[in-house]
C-alpha positions, 0 to 999 in steps of 0.5 A: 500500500502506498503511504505517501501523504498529499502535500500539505498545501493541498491538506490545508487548501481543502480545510480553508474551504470546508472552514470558509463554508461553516462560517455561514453554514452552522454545522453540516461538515459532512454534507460541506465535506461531500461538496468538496468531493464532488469538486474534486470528481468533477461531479455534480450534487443533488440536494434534498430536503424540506424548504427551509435547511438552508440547501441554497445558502448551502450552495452559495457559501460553497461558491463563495467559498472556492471562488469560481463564478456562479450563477442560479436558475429558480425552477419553474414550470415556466422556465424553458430551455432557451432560460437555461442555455441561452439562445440567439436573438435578432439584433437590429442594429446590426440586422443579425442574430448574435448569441445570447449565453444563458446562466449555465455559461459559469462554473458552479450552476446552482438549480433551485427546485429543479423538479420544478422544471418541467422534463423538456427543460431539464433535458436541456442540461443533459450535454452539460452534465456529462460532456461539459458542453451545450448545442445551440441550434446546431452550433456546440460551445464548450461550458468554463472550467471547471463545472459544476452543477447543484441541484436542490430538490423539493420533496416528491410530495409536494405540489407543483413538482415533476418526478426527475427522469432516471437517465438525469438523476443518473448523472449526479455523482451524489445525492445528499440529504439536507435535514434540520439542524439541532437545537444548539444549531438553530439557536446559532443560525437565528443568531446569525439572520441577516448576516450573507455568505459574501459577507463572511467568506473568502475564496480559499483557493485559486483558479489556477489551483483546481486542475492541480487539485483535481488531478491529484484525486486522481492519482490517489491509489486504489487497491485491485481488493478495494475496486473489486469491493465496489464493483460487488456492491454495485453488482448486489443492486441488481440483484437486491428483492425490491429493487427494479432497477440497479445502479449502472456501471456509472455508478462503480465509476462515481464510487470509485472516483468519490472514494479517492476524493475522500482518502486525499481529503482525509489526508492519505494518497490510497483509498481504504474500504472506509473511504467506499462505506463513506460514499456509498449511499450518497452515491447509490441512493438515488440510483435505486428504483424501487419495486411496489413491493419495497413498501417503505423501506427507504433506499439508504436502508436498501444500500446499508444491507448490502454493505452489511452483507458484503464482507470488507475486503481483506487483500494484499495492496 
């Protein structure tokens, strides 16, 4: 097993941005610390939650937080996908039609409510999520560097929303559950009212960094025992009673990819089978189509007897 540590630099770069996030955020370090994974994966968040945990602020502190530009979409039935990619509009000055760039031109596109949108828009963002580029009327525009999608999502119950097609959920990395916070916390975040994440936080990396930051994630060392580890978790999905459709081969891609994310947050350049356990509901839950004969059994329940069952992997590095 390799035991070299990441440098130091990129230890305490990554503490600067989770640090930088709880100033606005009160608690929520494993959801702040997820984020920071995902960047590193060059991966995309769904967040969800009741109204009102603070998934948007989330979102925005988080931005602030790695100082990339940002832009935000509200989900709408009335947003159509011209709102979210742009479009090209007559000019009369010029008697010519020039582009008009919609919000996704950014790096980190926070989309709130996005099962508010109507399936035909949300399909819009497909190309973006997978290829980090968007097709304008036949022309193709590369999207900045890095980019990242968060999504919040309002509870299917609620009025007003669209269930979200399996083929987009598909390609968010993580989906993560935002809930209330404790009373301590909610005492400290009615302290804090009024006071914006521009306000507290100061971009704790460069630009110029990320590629650097990125790149090492990927040299982080993955064992043959511990990528046989994930492949069998992701195999028992499809074979779970209950489950109709198991994660896909994208979903060992984004584990194996999240694993190595976490080991270099947590300061080692080898993944261990804790680094899988760490992610594997954020990275499966929301790849879990449920049978009607699942009842209420909840997905993270369904994933957290798989890994039960699965004996951790005792091998030679």
């Amino acid at each position: 097993m390799e035991s070299k540590k990441p440098p130091k630099e990129t230890l305490a770069t990554l503490g600067n941005i989770v640090s930088e996030c709880q100033k606005t955020i009160v608690g929520k370090k494993q959801v702040v610390e997820a984020l920071v994974v995902a960047l590193l994966c060059e991966g995309h968040v769904l967040l969800e939650g009741v109204p009102g945990v603070a998934k948007t602020t989330l979102a925005k502190a988080f931005s602030e937080a790695i100082g990339l530009g940002f832009k935000r979409i509200q989900g709408s039935v009335d947003t159509l996908p011209a709102d979210v990619v742009g479009t090209y509009i007559f000019d009369p000055a010029k008697a010519s039609f020039k582009l008009q760039k919609g919000p996704i031109f950014t790096n980190l596109l926070l989309i709130d409510e996005i099962n508010r949108n109507t399936p035909k828009t949300n399909s819009a963002i497909l190309e973006a999520m997978q290829e980090g580029q968007v097709t304008i009327t036949g022309e193709t525009m590369r999207l900045p560097y890095p980019f990242m999608i968060i999504a919040t999502q309002s509870p299917i119950e609620f009025h007003g929303v669209f269930p979200l097609p399996e083929v987009l959920v598909d390609r968010f990395l993580l989906s993560l559950n935002v809930g209330y916070p404790s009373a301590d916390e909610e005492v400290v975040i009615a302290t804090r009212l009024g006071v914006s994440a521009k306000e507290n936080t100061t971009p704790a990396v460069s630009k110029d960094q990320f590629e650097h930051l990125i790149g090492q994630a990927k040299e982080v060392y993955m064992a043959p025992h511990v990528q046989s580890y994930i492949v069998e978790l992701v195999q028992k999905t499809r074979q779970v009673s209950g489950i109709s459709l198991g994660a896909s081969p994208r979903a060992s891609i984004a584990l194996s990819r999240a694993a190595r994310a976490s080991a270099l947050l947590r300061g080692r350049m080898f993944v261990t089978p804790d680094d899988v356990k760490d992610y594997a509901t954020q990275v499966l839950r929301h790849r879990l189509i449920p049978s009607t004969s699942v009842g209420t059994t909840s997905m993270d329940d369904v994933v957290k007897t798989i890994m039960e069952e699965t004996p951790i992997p005792q091998g030679v590095d």
